[in-house]
Biopython code that builds the backbone (N, CA, C, O; Angstrom):
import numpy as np
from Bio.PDB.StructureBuilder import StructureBuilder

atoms = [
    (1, "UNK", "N", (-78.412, -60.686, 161.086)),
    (1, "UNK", "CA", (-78.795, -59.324, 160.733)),
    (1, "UNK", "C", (-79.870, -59.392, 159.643)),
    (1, "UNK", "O", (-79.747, -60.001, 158.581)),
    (2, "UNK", "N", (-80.854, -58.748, 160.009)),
    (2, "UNK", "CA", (-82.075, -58.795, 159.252)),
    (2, "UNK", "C", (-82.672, -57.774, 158.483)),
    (2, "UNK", "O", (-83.829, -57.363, 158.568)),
    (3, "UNK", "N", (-81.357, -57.231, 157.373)),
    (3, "UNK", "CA", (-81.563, -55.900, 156.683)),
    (3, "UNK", "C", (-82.820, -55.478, 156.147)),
    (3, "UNK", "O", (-82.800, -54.321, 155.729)),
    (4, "UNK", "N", (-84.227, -56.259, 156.009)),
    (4, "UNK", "CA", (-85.505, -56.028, 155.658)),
    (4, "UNK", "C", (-86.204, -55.240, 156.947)),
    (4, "UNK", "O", (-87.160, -54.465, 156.905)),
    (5, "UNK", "N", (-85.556, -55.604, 157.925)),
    (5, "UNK", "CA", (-86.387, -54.830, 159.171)),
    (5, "UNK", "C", (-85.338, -53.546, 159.954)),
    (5, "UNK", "O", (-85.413, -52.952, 161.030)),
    (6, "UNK", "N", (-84.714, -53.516, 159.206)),
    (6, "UNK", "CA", (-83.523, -52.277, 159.810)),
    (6, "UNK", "C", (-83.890, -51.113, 159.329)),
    (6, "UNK", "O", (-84.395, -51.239, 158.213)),
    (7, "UNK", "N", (-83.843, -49.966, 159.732)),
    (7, "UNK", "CA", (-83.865, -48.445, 159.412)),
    (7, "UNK", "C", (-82.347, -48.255, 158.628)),
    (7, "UNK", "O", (-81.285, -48.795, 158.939)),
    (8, "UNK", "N", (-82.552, -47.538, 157.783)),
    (8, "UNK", "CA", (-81.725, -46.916, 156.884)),
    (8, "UNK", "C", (-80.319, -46.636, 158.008)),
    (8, "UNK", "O", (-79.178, -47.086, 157.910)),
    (9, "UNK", "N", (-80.791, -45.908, 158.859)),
    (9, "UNK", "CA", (-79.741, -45.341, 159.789)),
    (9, "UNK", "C", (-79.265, -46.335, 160.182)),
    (9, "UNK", "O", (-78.036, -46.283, 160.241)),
    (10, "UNK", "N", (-79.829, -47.504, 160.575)),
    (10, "UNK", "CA", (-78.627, -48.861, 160.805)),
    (10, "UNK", "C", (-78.161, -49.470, 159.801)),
    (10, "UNK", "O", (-77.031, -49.926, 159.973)),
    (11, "UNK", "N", (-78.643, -49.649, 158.777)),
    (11, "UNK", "CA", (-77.766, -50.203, 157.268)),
    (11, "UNK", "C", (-76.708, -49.184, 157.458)),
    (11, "UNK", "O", (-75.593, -49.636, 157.716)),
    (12, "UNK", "N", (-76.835, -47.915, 157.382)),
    (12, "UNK", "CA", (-75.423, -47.290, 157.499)),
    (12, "UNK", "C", (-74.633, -47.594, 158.176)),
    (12, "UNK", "O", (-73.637, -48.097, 157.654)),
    (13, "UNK", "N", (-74.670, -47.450, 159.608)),
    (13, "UNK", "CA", (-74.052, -47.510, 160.443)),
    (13, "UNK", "C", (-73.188, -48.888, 160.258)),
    (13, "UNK", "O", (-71.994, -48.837, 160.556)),
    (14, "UNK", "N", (-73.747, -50.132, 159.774)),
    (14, "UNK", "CA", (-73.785, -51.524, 159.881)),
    (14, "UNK", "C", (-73.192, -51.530, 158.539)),
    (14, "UNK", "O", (-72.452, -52.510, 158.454)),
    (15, "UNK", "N", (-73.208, -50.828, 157.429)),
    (15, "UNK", "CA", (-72.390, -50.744, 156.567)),
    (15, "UNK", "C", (-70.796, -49.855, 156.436)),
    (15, "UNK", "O", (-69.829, -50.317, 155.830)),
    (16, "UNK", "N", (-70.803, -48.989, 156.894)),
    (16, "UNK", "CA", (-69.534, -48.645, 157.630)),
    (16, "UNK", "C", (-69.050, -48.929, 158.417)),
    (16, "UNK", "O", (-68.106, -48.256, 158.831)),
    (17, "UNK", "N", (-69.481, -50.169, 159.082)),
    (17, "UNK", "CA", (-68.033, -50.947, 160.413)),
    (17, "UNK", "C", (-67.983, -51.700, 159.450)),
    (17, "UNK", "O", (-66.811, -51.661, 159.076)),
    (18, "UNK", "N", (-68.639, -52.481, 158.709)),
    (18, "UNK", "CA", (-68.297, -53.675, 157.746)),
    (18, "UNK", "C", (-66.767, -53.153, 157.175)),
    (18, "UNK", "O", (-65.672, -53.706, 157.277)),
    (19, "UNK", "N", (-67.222, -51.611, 156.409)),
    (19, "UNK", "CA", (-66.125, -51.223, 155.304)),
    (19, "UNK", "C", (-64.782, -50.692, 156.579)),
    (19, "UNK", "O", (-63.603, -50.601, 156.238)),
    (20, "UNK", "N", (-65.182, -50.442, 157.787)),
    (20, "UNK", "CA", (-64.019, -50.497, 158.413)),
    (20, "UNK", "C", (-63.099, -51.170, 158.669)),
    (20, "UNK", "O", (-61.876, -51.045, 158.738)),
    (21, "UNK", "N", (-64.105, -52.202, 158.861)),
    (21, "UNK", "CA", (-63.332, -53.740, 159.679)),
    (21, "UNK", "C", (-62.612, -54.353, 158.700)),
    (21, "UNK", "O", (-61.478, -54.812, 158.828)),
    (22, "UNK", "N", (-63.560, -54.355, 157.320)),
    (22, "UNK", "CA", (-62.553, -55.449, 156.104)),
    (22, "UNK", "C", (-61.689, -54.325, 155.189)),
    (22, "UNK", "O", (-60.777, -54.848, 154.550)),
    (23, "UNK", "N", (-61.859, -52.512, 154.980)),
    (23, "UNK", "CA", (-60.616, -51.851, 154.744)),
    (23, "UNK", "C", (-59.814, -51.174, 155.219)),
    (23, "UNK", "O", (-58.952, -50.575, 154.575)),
    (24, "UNK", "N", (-59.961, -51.143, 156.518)),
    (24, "UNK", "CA", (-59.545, -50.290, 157.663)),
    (24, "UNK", "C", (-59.666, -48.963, 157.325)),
    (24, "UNK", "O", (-60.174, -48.812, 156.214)),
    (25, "UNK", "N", (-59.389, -47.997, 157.873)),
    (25, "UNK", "CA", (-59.967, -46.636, 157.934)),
    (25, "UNK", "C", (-59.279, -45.935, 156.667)),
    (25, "UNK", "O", (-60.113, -45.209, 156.126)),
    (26, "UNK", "N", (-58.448, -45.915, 156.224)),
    (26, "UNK", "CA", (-57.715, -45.243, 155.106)),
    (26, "UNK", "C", (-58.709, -46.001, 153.746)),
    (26, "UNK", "O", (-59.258, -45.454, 152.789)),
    (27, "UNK", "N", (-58.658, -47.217, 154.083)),
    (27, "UNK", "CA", (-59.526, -47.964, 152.779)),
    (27, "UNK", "C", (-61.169, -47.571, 152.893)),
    (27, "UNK", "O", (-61.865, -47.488, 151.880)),
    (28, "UNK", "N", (-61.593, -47.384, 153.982)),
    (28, "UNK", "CA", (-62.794, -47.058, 154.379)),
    (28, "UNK", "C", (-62.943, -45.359, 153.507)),
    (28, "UNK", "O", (-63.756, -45.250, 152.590)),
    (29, "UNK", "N", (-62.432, -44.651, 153.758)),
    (29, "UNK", "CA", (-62.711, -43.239, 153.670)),
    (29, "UNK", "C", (-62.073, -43.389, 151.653)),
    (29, "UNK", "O", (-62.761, -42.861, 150.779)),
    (30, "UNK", "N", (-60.980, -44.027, 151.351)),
    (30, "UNK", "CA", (-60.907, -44.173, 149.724)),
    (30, "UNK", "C", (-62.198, -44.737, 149.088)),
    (30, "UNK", "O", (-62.559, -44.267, 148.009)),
    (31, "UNK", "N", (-62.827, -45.589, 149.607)),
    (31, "UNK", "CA", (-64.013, -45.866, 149.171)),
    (31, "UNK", "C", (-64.997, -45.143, 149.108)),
    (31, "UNK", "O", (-65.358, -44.800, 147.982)),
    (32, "UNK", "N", (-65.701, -44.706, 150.204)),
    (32, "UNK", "CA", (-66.239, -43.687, 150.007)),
    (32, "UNK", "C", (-66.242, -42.137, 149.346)),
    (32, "UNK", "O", (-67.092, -41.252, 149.437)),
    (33, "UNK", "N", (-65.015, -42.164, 148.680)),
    (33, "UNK", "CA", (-64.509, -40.551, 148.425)),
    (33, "UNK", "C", (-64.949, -40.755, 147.117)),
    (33, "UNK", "O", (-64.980, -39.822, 146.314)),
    (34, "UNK", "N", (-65.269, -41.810, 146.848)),
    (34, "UNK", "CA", (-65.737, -42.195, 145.048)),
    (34, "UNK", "C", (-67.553, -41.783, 144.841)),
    (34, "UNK", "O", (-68.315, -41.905, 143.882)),
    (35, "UNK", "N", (-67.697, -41.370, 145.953)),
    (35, "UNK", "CA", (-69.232, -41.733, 145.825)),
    (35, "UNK", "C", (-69.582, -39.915, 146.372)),
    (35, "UNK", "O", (-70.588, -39.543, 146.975)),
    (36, "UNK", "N", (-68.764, -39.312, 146.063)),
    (36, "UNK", "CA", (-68.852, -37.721, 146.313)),
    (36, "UNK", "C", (-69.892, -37.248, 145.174)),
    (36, "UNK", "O", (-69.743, -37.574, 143.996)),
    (37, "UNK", "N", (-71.051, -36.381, 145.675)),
    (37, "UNK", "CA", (-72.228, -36.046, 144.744)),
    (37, "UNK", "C", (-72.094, -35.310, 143.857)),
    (37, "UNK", "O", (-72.822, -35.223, 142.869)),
    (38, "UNK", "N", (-70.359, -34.178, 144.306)),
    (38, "UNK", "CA", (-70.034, -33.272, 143.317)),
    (38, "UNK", "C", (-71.079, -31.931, 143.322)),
    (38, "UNK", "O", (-71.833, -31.779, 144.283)),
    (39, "UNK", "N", (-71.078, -30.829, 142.025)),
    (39, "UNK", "CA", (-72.003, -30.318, 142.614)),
    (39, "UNK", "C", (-72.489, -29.272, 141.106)),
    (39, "UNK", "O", (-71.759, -29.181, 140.119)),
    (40, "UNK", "N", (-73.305, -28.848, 141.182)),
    (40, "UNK", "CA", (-73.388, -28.639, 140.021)),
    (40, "UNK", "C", (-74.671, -29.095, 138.918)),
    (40, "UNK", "O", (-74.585, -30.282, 139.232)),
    (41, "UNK", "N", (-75.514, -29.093, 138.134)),
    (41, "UNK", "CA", (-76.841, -29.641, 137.719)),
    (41, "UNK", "C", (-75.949, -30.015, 136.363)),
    (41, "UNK", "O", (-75.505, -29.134, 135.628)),
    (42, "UNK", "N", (-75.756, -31.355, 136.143)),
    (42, "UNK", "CA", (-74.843, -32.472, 134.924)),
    (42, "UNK", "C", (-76.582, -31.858, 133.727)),
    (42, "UNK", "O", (-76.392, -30.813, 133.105)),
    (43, "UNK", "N", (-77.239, -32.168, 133.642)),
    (43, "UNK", "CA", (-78.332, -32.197, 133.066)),
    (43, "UNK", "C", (-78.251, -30.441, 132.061)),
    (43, "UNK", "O", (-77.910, -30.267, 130.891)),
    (44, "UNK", "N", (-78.676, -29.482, 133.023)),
    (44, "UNK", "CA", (-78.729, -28.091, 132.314)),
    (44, "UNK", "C", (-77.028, -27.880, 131.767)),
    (44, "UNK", "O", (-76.697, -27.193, 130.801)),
    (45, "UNK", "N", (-76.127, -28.640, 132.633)),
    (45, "UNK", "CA", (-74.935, -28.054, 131.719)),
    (45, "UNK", "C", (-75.123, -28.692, 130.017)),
    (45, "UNK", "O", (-75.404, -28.219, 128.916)),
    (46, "UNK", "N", (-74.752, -30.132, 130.636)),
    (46, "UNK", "CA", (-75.179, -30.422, 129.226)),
    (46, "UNK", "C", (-75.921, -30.028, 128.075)),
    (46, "UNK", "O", (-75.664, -30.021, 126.871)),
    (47, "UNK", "N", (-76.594, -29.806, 128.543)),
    (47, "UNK", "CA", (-78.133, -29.144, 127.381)),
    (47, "UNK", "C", (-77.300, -27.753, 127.032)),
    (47, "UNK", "O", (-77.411, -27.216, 125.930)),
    (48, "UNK", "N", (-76.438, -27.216, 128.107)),
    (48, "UNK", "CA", (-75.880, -25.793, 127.066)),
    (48, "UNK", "C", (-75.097, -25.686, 126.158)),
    (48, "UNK", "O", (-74.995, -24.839, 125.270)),
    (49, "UNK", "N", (-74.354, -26.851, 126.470)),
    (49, "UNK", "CA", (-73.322, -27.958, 125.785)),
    (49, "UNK", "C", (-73.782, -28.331, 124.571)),
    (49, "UNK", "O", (-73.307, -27.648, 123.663)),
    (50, "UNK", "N", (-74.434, -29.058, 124.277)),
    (50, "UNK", "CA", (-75.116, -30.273, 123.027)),
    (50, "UNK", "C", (-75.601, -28.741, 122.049)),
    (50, "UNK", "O", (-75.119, -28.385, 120.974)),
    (51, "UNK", "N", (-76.823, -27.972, 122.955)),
    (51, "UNK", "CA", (-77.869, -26.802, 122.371)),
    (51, "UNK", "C", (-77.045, -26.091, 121.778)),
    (51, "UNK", "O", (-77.527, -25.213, 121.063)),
    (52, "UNK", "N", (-75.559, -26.203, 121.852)),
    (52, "UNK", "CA", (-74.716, -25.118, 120.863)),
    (52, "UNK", "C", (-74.199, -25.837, 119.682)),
    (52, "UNK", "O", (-73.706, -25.277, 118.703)),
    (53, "UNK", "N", (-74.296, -26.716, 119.785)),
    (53, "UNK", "CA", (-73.949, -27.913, 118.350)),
    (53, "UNK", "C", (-74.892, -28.371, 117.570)),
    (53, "UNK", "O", (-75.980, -28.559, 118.114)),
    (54, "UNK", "N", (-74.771, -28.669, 116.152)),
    (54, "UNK", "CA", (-75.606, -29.119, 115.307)),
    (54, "UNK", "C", (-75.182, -30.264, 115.119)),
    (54, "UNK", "O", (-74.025, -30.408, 115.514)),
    (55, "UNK", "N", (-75.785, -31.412, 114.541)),
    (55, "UNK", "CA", (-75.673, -32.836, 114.444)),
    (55, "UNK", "C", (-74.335, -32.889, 114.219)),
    (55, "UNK", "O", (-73.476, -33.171, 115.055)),
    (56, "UNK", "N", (-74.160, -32.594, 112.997)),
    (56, "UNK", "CA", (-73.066, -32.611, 111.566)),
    (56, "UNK", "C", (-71.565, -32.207, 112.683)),
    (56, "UNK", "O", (-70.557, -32.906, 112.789)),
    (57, "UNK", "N", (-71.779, -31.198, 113.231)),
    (57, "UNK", "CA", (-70.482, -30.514, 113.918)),
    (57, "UNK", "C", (-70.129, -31.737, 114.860)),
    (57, "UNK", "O", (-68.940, -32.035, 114.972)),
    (58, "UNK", "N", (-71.099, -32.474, 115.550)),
    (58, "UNK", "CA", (-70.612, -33.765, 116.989)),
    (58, "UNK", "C", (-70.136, -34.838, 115.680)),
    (58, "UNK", "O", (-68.976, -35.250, 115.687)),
    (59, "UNK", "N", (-70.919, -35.191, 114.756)),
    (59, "UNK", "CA", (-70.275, -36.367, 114.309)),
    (59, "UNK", "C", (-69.101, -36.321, 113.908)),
    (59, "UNK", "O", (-68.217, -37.091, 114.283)),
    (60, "UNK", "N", (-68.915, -35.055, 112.786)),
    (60, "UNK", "CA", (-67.315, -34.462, 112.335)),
    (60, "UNK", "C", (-66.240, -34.670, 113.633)),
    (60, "UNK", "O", (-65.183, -35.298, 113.687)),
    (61, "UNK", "N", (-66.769, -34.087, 114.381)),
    (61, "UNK", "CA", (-65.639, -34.467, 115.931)),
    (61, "UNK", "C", (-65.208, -35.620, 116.005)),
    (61, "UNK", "O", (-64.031, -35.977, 115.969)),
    (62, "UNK", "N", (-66.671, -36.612, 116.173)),
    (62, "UNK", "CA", (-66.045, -38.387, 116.210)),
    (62, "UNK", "C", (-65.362, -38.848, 115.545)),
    (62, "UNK", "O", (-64.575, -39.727, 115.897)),
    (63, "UNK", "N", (-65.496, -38.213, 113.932)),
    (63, "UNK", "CA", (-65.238, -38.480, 113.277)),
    (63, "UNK", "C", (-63.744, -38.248, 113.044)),
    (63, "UNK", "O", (-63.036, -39.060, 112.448)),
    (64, "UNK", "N", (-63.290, -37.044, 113.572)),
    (64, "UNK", "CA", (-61.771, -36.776, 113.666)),
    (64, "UNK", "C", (-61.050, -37.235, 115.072)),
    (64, "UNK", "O", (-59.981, -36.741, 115.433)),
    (65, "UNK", "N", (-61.357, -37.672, 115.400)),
    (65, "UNK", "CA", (-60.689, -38.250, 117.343)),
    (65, "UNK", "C", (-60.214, -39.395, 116.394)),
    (65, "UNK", "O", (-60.656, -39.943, 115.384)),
    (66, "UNK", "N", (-58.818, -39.529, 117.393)),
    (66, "UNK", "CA", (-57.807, -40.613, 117.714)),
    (66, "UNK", "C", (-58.707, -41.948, 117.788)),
    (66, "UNK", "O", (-59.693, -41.856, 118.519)),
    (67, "UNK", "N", (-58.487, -43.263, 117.085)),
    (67, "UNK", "CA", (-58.781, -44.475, 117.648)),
    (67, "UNK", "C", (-58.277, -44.598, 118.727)),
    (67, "UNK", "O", (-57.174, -44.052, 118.748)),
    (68, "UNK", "N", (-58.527, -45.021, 119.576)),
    (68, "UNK", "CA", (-58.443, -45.852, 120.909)),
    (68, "UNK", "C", (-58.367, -44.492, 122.116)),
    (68, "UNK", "O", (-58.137, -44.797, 123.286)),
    (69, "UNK", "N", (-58.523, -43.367, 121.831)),
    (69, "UNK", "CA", (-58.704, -41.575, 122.118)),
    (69, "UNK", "C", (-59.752, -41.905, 123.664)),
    (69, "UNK", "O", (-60.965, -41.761, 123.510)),
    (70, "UNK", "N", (-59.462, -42.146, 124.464)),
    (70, "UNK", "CA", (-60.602, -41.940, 125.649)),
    (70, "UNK", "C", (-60.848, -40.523, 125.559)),
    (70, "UNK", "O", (-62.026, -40.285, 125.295)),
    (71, "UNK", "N", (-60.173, -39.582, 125.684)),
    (71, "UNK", "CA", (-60.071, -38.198, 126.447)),
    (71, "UNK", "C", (-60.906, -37.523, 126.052)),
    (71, "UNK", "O", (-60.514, -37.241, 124.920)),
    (72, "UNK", "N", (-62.426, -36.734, 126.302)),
    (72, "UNK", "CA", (-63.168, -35.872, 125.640)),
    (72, "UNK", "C", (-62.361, -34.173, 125.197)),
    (72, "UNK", "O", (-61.745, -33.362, 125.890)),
    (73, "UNK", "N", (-62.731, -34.191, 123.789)),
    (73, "UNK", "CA", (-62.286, -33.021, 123.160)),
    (73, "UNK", "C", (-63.346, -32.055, 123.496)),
    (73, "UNK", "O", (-63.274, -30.894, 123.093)),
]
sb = StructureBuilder()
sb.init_structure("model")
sb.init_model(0)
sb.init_chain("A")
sb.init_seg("    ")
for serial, (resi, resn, name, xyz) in enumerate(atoms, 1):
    if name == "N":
        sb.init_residue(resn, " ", resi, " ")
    sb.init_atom(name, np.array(xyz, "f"), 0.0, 1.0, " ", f" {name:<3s}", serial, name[0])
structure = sb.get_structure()
């Protein structure tokens, strides 16, 4: 298989029997469910997000979160 001379539409195709064959169809479709585009513009939310905070107010935050705290406040 000579993925430099293949059309996109066969890398797909040729990439989903791969993920069939080695996760079978339940593993096939979990894999892919990770790669969902979601929906929504991440960029302008943010900016409405951040544009309502002043420096001092985000660091104070860091500054009060839990060590080892994943969870956004």
């Amino acid at each position: 298989m000579n993925t430099k001379t293949m059309s996109l539409e066969q890398i797909r195709v040729a990439g989903l029997e791969v993920l069939a064959r080695e996760l079978g169809a339940v593993g096939m479709i979990r894999f892919l469910q990770q790669f969902e585009t979601g929906q929504g513009d991440y960029s302008k939310d943010r900016h409405k997000w951040l544009d309502e905070q002043d420096l001092e107010t985000i660091v104070m935050r860091i500054q009060q979160k839990p060590k080892g705290s994943k969870k956004a406040t």
